[in-house]
PDB file of N, CA, C and O in Angstrom:
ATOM      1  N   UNK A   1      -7.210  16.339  -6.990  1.00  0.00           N
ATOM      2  CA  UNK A   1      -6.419  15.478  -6.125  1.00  0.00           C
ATOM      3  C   UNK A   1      -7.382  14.644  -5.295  1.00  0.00           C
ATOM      4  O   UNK A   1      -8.246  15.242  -4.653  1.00  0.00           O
ATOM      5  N   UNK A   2      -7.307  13.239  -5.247  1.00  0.00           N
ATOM      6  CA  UNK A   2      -7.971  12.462  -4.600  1.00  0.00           C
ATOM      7  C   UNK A   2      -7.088  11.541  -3.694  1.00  0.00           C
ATOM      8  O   UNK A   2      -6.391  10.646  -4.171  1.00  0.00           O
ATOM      9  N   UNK A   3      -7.157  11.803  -2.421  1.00  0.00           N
ATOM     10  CA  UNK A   3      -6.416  11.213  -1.535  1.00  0.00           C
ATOM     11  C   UNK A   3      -6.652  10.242  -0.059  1.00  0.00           C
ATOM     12  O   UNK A   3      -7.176  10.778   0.917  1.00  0.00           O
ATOM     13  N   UNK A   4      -6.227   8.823  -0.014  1.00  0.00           N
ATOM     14  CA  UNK A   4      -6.720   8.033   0.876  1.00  0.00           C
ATOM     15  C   UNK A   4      -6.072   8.596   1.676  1.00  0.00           C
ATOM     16  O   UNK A   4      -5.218   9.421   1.352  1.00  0.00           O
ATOM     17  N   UNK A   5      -6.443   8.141   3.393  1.00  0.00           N
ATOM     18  CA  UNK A   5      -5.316   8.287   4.171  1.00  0.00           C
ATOM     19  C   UNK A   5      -5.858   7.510   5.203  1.00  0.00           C
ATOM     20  O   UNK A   5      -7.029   7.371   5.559  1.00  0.00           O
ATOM     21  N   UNK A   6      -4.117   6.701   5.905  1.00  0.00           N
ATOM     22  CA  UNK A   6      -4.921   6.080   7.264  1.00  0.00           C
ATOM     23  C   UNK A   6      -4.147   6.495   8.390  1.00  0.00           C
ATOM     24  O   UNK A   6      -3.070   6.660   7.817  1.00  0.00           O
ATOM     25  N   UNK A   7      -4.017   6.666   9.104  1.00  0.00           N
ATOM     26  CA  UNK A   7      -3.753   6.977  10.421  1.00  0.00           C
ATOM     27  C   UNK A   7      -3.126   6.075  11.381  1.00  0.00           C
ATOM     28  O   UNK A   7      -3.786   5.129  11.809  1.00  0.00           O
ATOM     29  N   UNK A   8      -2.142   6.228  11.696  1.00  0.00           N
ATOM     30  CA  UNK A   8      -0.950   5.042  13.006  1.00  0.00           C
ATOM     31  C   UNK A   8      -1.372   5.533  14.386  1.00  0.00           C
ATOM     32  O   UNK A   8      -1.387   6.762  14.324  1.00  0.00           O
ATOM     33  N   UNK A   9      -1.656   5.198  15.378  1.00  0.00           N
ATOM     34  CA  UNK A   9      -1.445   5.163  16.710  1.00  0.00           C
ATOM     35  C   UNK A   9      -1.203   4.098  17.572  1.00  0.00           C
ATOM     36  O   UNK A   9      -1.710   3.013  17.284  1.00  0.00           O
ATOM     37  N   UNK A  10      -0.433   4.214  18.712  1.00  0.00           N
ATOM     38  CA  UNK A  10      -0.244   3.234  19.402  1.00  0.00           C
ATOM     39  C   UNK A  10      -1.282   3.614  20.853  1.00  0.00           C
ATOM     40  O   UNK A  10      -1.256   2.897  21.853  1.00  0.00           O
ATOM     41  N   UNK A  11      -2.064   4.717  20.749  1.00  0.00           N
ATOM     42  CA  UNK A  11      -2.757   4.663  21.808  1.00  0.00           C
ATOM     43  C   UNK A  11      -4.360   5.055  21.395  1.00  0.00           C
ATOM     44  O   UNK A  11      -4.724   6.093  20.843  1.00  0.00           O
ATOM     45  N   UNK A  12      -5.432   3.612  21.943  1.00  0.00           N
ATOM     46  CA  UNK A  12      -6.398   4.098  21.250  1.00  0.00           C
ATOM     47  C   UNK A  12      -7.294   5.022  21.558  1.00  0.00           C
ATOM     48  O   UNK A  12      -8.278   5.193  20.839  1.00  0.00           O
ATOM     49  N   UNK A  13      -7.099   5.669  22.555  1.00  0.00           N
ATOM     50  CA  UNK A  13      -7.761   6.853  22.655  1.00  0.00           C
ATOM     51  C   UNK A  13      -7.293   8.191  21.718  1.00  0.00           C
ATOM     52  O   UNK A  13      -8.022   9.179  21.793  1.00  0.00           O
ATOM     53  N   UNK A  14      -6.555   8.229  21.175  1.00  0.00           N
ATOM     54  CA  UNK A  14      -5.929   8.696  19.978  1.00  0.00           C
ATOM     55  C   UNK A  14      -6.985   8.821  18.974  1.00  0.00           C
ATOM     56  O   UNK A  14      -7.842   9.702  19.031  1.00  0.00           O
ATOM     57  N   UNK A  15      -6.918   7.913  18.032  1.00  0.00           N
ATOM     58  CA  UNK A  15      -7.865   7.038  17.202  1.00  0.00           C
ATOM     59  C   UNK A  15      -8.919   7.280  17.649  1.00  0.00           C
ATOM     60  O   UNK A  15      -9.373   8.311  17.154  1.00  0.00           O
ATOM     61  N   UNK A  16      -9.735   6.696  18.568  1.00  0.00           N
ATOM     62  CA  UNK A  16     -10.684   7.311  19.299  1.00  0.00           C
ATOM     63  C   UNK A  16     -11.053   9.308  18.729  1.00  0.00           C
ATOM     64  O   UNK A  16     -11.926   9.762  17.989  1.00  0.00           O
ATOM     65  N   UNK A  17     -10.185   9.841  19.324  1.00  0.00           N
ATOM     66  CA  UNK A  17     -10.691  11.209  19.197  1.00  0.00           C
ATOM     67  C   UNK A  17     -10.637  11.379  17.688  1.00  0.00           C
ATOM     68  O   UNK A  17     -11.676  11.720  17.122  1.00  0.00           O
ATOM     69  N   UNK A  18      -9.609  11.189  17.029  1.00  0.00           N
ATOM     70  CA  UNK A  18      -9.238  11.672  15.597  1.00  0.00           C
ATOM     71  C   UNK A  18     -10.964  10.666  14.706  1.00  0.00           C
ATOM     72  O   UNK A  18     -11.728  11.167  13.880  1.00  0.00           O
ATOM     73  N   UNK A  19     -11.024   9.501  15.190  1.00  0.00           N
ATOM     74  CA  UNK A  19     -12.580   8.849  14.117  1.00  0.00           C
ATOM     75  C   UNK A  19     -13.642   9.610  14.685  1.00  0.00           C
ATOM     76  O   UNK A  19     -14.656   9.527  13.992  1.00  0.00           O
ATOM     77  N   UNK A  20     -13.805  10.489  15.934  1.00  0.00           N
ATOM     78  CA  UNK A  20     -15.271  11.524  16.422  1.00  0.00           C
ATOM     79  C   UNK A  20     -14.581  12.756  16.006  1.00  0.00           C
ATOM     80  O   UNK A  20     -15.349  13.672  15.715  1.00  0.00           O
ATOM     81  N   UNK A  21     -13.462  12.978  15.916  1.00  0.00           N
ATOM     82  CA  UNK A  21     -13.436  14.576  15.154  1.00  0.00           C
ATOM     83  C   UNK A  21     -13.405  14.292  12.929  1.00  0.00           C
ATOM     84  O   UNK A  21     -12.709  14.916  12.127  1.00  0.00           O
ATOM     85  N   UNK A  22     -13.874  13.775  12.793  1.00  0.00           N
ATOM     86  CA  UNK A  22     -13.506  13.212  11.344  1.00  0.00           C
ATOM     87  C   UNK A  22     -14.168  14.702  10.637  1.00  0.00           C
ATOM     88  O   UNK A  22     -13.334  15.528  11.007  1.00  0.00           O
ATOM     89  N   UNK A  23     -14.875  15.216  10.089  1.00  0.00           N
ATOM     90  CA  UNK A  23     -15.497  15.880   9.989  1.00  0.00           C
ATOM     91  C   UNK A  23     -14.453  17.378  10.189  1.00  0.00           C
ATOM     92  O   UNK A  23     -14.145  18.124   9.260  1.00  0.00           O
ATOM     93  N   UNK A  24     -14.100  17.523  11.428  1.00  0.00           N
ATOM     94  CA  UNK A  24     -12.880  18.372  11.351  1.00  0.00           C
ATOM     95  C   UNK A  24     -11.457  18.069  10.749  1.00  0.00           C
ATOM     96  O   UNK A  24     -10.691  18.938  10.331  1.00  0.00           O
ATOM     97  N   UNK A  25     -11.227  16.801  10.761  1.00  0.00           N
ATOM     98  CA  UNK A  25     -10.339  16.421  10.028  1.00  0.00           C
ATOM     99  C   UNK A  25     -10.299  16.621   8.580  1.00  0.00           C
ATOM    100  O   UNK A  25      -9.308  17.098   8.028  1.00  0.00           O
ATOM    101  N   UNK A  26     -11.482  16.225   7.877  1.00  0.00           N
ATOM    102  CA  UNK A  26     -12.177  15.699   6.611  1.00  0.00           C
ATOM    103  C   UNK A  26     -11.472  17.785   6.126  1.00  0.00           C
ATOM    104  O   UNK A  26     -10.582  18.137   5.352  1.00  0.00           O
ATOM    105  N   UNK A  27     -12.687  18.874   7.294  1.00  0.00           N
ATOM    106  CA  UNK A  27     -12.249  19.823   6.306  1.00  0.00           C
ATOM    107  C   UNK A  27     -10.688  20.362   6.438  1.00  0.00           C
ATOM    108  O   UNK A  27      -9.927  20.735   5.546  1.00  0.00           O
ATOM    109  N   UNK A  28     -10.524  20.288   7.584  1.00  0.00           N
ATOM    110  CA  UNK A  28      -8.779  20.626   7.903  1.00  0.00           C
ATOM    111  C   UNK A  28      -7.998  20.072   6.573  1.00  0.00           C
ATOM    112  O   UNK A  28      -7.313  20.857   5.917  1.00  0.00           O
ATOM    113  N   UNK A  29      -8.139  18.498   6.140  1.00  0.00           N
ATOM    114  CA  UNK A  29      -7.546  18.112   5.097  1.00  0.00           C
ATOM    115  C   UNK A  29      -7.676  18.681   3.761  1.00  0.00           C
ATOM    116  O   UNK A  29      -6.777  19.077   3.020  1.00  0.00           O
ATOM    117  N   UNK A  30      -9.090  18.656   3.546  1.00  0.00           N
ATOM    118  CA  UNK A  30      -9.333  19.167   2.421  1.00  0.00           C
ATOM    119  C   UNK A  30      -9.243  21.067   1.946  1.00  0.00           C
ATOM    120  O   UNK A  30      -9.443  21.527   0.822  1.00  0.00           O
ATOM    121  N   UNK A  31      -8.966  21.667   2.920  1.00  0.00           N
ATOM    122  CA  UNK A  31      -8.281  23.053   2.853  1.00  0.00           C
ATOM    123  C   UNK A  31      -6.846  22.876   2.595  1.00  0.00           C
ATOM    124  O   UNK A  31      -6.286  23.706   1.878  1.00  0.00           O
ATOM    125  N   UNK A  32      -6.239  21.978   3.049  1.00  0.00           N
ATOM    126  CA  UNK A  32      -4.988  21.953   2.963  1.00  0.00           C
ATOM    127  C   UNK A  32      -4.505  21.449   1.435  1.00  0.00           C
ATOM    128  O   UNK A  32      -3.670  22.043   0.753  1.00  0.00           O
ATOM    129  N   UNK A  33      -5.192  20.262   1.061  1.00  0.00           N
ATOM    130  CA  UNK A  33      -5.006  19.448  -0.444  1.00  0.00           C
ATOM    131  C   UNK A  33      -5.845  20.702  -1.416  1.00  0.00           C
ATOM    132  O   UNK A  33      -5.483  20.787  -2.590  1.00  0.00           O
ATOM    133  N   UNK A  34      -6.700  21.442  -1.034  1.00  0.00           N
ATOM    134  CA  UNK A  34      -6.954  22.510  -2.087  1.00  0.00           C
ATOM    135  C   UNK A  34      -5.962  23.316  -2.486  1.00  0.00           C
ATOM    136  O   UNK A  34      -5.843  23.695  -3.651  1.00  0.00           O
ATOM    137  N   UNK A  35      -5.062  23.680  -1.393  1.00  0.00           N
ATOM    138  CA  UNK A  35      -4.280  24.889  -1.906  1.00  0.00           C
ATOM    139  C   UNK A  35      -2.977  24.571  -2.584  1.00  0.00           C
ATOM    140  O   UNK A  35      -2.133  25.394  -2.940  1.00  0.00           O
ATOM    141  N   UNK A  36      -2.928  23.281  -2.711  1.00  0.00           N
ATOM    142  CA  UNK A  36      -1.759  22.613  -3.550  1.00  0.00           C
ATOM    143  C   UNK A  36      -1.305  22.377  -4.737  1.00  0.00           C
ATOM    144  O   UNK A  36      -1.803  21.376  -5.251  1.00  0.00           O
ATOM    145  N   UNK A  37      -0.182  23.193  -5.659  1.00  0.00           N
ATOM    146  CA  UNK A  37      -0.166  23.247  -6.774  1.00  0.00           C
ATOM    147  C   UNK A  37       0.305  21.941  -7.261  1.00  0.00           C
ATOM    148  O   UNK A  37       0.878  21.220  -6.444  1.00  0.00           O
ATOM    149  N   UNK A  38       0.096  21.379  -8.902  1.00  0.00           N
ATOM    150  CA  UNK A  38      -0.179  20.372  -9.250  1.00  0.00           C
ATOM    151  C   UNK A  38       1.085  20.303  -9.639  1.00  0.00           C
ATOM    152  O   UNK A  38       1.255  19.093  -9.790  1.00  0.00           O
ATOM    153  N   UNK A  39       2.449  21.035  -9.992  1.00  0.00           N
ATOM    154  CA  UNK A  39       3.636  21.000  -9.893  1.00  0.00           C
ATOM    155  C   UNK A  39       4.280  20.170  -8.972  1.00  0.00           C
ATOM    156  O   UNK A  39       5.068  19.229  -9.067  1.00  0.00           O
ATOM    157  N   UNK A  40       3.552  20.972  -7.743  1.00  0.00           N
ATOM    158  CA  UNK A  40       4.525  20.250  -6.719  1.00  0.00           C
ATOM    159  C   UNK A  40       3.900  18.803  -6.204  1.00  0.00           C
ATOM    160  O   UNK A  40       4.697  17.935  -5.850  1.00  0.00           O
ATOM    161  N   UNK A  41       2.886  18.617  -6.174  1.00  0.00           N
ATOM    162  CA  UNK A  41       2.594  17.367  -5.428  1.00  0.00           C
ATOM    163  C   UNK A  41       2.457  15.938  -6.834  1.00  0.00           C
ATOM    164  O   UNK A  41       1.653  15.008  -6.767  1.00  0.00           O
ATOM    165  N   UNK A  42       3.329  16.127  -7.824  1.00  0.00           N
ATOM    166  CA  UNK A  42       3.470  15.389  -8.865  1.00  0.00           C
ATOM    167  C   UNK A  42       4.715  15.100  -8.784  1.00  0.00           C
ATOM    168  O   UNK A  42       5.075  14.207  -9.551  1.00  0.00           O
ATOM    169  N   UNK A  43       5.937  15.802  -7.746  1.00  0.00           N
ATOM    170  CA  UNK A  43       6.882  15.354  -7.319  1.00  0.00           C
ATOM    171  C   UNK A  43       7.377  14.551  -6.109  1.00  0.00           C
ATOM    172  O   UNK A  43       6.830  14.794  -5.033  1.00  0.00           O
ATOM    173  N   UNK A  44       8.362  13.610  -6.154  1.00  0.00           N
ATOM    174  CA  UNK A  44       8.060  12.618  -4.851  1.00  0.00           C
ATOM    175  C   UNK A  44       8.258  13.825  -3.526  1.00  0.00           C
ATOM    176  O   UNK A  44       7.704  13.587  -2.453  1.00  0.00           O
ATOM    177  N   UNK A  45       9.071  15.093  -3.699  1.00  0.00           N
ATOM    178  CA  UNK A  45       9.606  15.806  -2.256  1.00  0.00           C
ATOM    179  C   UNK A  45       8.183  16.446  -1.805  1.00  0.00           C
ATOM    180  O   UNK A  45       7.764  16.370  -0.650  1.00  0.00           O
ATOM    181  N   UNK A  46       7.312  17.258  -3.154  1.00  0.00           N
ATOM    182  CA  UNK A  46       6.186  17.413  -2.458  1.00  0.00           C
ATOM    183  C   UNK A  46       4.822  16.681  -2.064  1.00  0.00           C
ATOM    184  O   UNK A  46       3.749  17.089  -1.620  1.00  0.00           O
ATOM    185  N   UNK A  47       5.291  15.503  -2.395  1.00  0.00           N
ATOM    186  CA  UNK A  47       3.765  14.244  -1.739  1.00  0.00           C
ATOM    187  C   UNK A  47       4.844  14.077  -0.377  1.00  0.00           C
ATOM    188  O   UNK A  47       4.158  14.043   0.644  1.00  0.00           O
ATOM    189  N   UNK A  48       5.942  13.994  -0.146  1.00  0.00           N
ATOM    190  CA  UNK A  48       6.194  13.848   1.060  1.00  0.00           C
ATOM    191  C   UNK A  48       6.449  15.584   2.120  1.00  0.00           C
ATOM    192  O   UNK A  48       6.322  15.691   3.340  1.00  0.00           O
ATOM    193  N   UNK A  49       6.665  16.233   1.543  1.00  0.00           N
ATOM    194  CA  UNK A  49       5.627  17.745   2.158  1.00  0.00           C
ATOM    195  C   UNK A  49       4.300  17.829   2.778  1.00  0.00           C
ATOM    196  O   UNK A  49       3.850  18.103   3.890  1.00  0.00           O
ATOM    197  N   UNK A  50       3.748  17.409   1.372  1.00  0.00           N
ATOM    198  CA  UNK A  50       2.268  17.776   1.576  1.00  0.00           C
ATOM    199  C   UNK A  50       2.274  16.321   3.215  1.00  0.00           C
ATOM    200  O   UNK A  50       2.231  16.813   4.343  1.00  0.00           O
ATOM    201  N   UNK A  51       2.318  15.005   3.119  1.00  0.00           N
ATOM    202  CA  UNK A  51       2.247  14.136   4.076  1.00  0.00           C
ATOM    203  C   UNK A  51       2.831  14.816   5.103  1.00  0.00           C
ATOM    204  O   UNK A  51       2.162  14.837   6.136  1.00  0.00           O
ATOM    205  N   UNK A  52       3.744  15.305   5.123  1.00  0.00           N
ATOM    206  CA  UNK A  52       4.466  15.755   6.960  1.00  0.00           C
ATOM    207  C   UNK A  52       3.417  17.139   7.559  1.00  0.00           C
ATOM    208  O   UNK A  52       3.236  17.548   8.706  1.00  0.00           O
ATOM    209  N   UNK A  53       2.649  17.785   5.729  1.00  0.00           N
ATOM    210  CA  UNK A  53       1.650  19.104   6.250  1.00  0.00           C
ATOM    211  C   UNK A  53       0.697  18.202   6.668  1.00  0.00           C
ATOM    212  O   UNK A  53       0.351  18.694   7.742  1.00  0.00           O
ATOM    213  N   UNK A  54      -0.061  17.027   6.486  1.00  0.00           N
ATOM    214  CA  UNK A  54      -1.480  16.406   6.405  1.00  0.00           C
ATOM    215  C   UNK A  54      -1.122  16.088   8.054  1.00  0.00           C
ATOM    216  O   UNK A  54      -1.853  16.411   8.990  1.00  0.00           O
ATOM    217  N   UNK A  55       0.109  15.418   8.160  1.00  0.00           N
ATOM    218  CA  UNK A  55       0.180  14.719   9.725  1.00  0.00           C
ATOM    219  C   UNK A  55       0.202  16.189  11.063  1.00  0.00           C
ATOM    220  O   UNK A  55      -0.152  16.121  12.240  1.00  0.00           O
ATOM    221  N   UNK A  56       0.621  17.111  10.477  1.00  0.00           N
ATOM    222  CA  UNK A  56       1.119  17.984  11.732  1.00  0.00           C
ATOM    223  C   UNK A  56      -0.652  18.589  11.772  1.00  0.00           C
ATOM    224  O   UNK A  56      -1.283  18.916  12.777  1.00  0.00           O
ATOM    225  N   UNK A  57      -1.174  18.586  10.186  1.00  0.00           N
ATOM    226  CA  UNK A  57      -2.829  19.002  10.630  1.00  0.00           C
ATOM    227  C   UNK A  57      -3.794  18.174  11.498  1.00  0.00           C
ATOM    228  O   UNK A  57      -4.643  18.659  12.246  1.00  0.00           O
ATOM    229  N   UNK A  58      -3.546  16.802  11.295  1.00  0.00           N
ATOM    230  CA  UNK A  58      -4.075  16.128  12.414  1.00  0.00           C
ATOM    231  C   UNK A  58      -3.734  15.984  14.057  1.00  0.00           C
ATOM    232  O   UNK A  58      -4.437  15.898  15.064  1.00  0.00           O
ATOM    233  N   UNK A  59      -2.137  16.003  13.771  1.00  0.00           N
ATOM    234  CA  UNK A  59      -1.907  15.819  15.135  1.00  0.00           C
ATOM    235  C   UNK A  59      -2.481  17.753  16.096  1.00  0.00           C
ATOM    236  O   UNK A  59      -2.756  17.942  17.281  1.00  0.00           O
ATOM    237  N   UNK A  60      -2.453  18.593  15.133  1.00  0.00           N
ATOM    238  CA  UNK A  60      -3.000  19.849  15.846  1.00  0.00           C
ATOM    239  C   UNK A  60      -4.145  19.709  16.325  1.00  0.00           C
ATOM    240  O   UNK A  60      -4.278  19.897  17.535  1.00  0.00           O
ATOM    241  N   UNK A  61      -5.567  19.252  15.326  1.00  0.00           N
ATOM    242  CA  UNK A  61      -6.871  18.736  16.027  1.00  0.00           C
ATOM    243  C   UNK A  61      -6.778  17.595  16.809  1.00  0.00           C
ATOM    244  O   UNK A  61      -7.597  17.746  17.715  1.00  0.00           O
ATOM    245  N   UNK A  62      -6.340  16.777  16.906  1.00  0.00           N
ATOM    246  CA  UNK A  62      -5.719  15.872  17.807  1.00  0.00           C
ATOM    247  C   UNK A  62      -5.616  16.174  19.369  1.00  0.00           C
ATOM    248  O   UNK A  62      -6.182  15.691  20.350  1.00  0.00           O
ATOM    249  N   UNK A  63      -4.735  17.092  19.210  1.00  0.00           N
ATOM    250  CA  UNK A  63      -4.156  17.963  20.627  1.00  0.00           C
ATOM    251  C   UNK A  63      -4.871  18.637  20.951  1.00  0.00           C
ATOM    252  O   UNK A  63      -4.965  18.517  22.172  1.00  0.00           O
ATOM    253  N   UNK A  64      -5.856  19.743  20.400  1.00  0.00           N
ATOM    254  CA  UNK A  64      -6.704  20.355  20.724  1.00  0.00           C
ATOM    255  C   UNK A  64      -7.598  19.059  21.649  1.00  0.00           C
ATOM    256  O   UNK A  64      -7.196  18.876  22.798  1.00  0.00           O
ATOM    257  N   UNK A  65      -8.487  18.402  21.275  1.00  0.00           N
ATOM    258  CA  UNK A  65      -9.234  17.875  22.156  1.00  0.00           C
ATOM    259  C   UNK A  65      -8.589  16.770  23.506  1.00  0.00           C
ATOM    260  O   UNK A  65      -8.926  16.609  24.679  1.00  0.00           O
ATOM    261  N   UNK A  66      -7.437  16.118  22.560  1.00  0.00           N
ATOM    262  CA  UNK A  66      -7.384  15.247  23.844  1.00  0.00           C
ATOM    263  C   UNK A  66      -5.782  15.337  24.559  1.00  0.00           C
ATOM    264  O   UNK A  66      -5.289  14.414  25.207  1.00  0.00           O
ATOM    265  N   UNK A  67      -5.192  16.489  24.318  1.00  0.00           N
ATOM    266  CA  UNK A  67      -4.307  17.503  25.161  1.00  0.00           C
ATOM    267  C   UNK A  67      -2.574  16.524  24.675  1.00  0.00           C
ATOM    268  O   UNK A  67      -1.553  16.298  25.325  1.00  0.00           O
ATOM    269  N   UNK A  68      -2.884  16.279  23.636  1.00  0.00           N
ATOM    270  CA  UNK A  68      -1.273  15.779  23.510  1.00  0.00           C
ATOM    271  C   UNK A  68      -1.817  14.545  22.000  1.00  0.00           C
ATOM    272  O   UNK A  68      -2.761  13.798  21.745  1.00  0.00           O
ATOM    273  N   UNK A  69      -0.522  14.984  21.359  1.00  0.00           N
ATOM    274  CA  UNK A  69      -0.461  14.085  19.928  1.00  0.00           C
ATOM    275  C   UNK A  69       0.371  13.424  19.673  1.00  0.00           C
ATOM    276  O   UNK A  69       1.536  13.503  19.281  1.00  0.00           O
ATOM    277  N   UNK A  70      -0.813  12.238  20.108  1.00  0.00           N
ATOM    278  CA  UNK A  70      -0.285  10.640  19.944  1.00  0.00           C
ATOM    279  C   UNK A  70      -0.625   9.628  18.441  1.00  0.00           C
ATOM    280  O   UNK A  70      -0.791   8.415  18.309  1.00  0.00           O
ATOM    281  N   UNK A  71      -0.628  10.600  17.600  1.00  0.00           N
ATOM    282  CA  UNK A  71      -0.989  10.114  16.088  1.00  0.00           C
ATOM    283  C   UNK A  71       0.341  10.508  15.441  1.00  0.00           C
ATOM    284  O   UNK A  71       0.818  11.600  15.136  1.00  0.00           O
ATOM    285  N   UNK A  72       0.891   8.919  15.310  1.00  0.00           N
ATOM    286  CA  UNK A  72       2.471   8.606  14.907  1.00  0.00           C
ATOM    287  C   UNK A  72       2.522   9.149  13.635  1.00  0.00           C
ATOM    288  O   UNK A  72       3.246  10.143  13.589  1.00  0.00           O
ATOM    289  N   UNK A  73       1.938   8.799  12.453  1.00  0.00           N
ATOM    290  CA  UNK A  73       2.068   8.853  10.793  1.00  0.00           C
ATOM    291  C   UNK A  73       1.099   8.895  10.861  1.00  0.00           C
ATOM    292  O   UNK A  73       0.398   8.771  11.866  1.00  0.00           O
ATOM    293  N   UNK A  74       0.677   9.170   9.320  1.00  0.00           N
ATOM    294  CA  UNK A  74      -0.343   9.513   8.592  1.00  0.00           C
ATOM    295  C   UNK A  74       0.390   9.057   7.308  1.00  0.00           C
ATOM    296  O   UNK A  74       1.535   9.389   7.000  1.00  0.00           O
ATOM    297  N   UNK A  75      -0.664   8.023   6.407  1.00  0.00           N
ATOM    298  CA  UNK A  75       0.174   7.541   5.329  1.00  0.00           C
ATOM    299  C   UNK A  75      -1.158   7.476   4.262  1.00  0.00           C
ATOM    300  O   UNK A  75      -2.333   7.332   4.600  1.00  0.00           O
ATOM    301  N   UNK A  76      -0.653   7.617   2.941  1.00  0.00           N
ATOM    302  CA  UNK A  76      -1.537   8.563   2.156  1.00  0.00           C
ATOM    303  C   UNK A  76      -1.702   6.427   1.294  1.00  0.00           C
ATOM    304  O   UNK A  76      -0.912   5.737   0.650  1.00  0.00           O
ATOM    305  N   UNK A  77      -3.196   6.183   1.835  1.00  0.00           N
ATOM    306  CA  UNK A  77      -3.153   4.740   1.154  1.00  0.00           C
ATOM    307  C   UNK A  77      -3.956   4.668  -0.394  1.00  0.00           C
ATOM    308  O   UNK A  77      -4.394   3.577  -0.760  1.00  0.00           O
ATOM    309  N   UNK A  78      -4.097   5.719  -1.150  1.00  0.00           N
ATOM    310  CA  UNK A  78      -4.223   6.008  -2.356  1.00  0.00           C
ATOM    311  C   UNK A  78      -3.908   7.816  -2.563  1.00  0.00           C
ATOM    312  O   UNK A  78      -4.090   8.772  -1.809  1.00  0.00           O
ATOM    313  N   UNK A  79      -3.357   7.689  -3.972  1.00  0.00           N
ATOM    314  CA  UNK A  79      -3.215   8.744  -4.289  1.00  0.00           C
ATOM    315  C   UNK A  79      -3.307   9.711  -5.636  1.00  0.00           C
ATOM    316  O   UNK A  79      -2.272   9.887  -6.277  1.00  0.00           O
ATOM    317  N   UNK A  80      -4.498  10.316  -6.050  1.00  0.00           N
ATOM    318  CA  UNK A  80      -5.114  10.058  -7.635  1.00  0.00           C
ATOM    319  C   UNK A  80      -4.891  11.576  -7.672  1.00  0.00           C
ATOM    320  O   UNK A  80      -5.152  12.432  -6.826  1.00  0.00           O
ATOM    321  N   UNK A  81      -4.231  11.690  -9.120  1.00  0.00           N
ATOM    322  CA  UNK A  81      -3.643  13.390  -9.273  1.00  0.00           C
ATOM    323  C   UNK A  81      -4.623  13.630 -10.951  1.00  0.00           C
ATOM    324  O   UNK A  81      -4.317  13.290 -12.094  1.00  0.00           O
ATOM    325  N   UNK A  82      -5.527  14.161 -10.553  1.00  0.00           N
ATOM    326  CA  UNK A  82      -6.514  14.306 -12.389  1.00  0.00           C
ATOM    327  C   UNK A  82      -6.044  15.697 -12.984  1.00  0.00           C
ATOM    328  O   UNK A  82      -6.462  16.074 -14.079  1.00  0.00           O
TER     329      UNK A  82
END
């Protein structure tokens, strides 16, 4: 699974924390897209699963550092299933 993603906020200190935590993001994401069977995310309900799991993982590191999650969507801007 090879997956873009970009990130919505309306506040840039948001953005801000989420582009200096990337790295925690990067593995948070990629634990999460590992454990995903190829059944389900080849269906439209689980690419939109897996997206509502990818957003609630960011907005958690998110909140951790800058005490409240202000990262609207998370939208998957490529999406390659091998």
């Amino acid at each position: 699974l090879q997956v873009g993603i970009t990130l919505m906020a309306h506040d840039q200190a948001a953005i801000n924390i989420a582009k200096g935590a990337e790295p925690v993001l990067r593995d948070g994401l990629v634990s999460l897209f590992s454990s995903q069977k190829f059944d389900v995310v080849t269906q439209t309900s689980g690419r939109e699963k897996l997206q509502a799991d990818a957003l609630a993982t960011v907005r958690k590191i998110v909140q951790k550092r800058l005490g409240r999650t202000d990262i609207e969507a998370l939208y998957f801007t490529s999406f390659v299933i091998q």
